[in-house]
N, C-alpha and C positions, 0 to 999 in steps of 0.2 A: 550082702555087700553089693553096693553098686557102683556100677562101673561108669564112668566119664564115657560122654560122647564121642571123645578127642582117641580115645584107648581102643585102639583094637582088640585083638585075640592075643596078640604077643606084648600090650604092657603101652607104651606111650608112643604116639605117631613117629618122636623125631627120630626113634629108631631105625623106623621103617627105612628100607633102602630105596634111595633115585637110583636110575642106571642114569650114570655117566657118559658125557659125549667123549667122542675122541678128540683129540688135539687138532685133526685137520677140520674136523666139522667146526669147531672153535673159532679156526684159524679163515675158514671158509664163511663162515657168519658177520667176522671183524670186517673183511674185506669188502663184500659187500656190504654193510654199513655206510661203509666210510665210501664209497661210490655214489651210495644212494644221500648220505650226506653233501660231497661235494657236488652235486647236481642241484639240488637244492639248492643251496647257497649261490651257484653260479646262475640260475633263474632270479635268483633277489638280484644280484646285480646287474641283471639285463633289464630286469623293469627300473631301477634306480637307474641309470644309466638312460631309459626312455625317459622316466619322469623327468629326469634334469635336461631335456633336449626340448620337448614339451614344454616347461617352464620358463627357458631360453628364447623360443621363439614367442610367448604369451608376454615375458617381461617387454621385447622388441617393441612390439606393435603397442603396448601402452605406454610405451615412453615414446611415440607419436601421436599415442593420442592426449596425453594429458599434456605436450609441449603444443597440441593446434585447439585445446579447450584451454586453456592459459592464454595462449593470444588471442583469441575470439576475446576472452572475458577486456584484456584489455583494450581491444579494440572497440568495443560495444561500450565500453565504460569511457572511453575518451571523447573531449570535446574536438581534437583537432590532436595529427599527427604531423610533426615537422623530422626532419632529414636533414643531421648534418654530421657530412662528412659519413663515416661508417654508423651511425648513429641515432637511433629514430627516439626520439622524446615524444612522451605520450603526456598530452596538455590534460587537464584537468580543472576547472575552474580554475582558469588562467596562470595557471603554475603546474609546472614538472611534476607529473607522479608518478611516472615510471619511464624507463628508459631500456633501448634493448639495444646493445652494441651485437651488430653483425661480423662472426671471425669468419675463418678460411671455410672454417667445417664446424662452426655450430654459432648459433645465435646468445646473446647473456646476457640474463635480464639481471639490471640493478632497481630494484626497489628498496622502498624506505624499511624495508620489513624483512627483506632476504635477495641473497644472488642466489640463481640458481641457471642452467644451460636447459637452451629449449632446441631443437630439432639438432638433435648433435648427429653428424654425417647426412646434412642436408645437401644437397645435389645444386641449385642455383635460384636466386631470390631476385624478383625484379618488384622497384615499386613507380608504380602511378599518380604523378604531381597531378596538385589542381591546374586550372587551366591561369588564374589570376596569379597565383603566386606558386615559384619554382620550390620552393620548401616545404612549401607543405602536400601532404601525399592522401590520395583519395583512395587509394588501394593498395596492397600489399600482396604479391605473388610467391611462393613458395612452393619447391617439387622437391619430396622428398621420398626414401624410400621406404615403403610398407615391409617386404619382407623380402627374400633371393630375387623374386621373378615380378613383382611389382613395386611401381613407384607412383603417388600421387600427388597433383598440384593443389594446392591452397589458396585457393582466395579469401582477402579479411580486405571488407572495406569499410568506408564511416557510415554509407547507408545501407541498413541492410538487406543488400544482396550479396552474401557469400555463399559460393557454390565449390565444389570437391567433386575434381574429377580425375577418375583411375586411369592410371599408367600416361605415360608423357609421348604416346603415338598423337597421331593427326588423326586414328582412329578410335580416339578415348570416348568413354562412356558420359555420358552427361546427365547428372542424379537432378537438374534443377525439376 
């Protein structure tokens, strides 16, 4: 006769005896578990918590830069910028192709194609007429802010010399 591998000397394994924990060993296992669980979990939420702080200030600074690569493009793209009233019209083969009304704290472009807000909590915009005629504008100045502790100016003008320069001291950096 032969005997199963599983079969000890006394008949079938699930006979055999475990010793048993006691209740506090039990009790003392759960417990720390669950320490060692909520530690965990409270690490997930420190890095969630960084990640979204992190994402917060990466979304910031792109939505400065994609509202001063938006005006470049329409400034590079215009034949002539006129100024009227809060309102600059960007000419195009001799007709409106875009227009950007300036509010209190952000700029709005209407295009044929979309409105959309460009440098929303911008800081102060000044623009630069030609010398022949007061409506129409050779430059465009904007200072807005980058992130808590910097802010930079803007320049767009019709010929290309636009220049960007950090923070709005008398001792700003000049990238030209």
């Amino acid at each position: 006769m032969q005997t199963n591998r599983f079969m000890g000397k006394g008949g079938n394994i699930l006979r055999k005896r475990i010793k048993a924990s006691t209740l506090v060993e039990l009790l003392l296992t759960m417990i720390i578990s669950g320490i060692i669980f909520l530690l965990v979990f409270d690490g997930v939420d420190i890095i969630k918590r960084f990640s979204n702080i992190v994402n917060n200030r990466i979304s910031a600074n792109q939505t400065v830069l994609y509202s001063h690569r938006f005006m470049e493009h329409l400034v590079e793209n215009a034949d002539s910028i006129i100024k009227r009233g809060d309102q600059l019209l960007f000419y195009r083969e001799s007709r409106v192709s875009d227009s950007v009304t300036i509010g209190a704290t952000f700029f709005l472009l209407k295009s044929q194609r979309m409105t959309d807000t460009l440098f929303a909590g911008y800081i102060d915009c000044h623009t630069s007429p030609l010398l022949e005629n007061g409506d129409h504008i050779d430059s465009l100045f904007i200072n807005c802010v980058v992130n808590a502790r910097d802010t930079v100016w803007l320049e767009y003008g019709l010929p290309s010399n636009r220049y960007a320069y950090l923070n709005s001291d008398d001792d700003h950096e000049d990238f030209r």
